[in-house]
N, C-alpha and C positions, 0 to 999 in steps of 0.2 A: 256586565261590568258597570254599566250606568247607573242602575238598579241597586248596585252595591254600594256604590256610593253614595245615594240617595240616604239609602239605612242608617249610614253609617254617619252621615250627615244631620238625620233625624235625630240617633239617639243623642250627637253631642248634644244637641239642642236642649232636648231634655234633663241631658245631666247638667249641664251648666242653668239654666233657668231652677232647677230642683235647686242648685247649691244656693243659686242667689236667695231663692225665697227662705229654707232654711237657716240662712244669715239675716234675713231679716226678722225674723219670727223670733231671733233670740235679746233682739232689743225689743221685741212690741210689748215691754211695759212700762219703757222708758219715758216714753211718748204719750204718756196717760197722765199725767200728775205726778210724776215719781223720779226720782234720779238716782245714779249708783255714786257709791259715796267710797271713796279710794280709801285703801288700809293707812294708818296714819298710827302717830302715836302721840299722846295728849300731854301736859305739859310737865305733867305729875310722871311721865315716862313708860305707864300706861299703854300696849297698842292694841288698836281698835281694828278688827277685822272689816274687809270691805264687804259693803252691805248696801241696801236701797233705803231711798227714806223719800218722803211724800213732798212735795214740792211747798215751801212755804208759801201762806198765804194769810187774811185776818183771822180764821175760823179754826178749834180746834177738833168741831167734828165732824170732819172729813180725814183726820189721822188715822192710820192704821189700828192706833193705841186704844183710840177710843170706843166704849161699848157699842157693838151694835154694829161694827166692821168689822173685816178680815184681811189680815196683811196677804194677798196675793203668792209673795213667795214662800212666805212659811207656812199659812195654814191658820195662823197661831189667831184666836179670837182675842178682837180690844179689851181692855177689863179698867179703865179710865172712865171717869163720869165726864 
């Protein structure tokens, strides 16, 4: 019976530490230079789906946009000078 508890014990462990890290791995690109940017709609009435976008700073190339980068979530290569 002791034994069985033991297991039984183990596995939560594992499922709950798995759930945490999984929860975390779906923010690990937030935390990089980038942020998610909430669905909105612009002033012309326009709405913009929510999406990520690179953390402002002076430099234009370290944007996603730009040649010679890749935006992380799409794939999509820069084509900006």
């Amino acid at each position: 019976m002791k034994s069985a508890l033991i297991v039984i014990a183990a596995a939560l462990g594992i499922c709950s530490s798995t759930a945490v890290l999984a929860k975390g791995n779906s923010h690990s690109h937030s935390s990089g230079g980038s942020h998610s940017v909430s669905g909105h709609a612009t002033k012309s009435g326009t709405y913009v789906a929510p999406h990520h976008a690179t953390n402002p700073n002076s430099t234009k190339s370290d944007n996603w946009s730009h040649k010679g980068n890749v935006n992380p979530y799409t794939g999509k290569e820069g084509t900006k000078q």
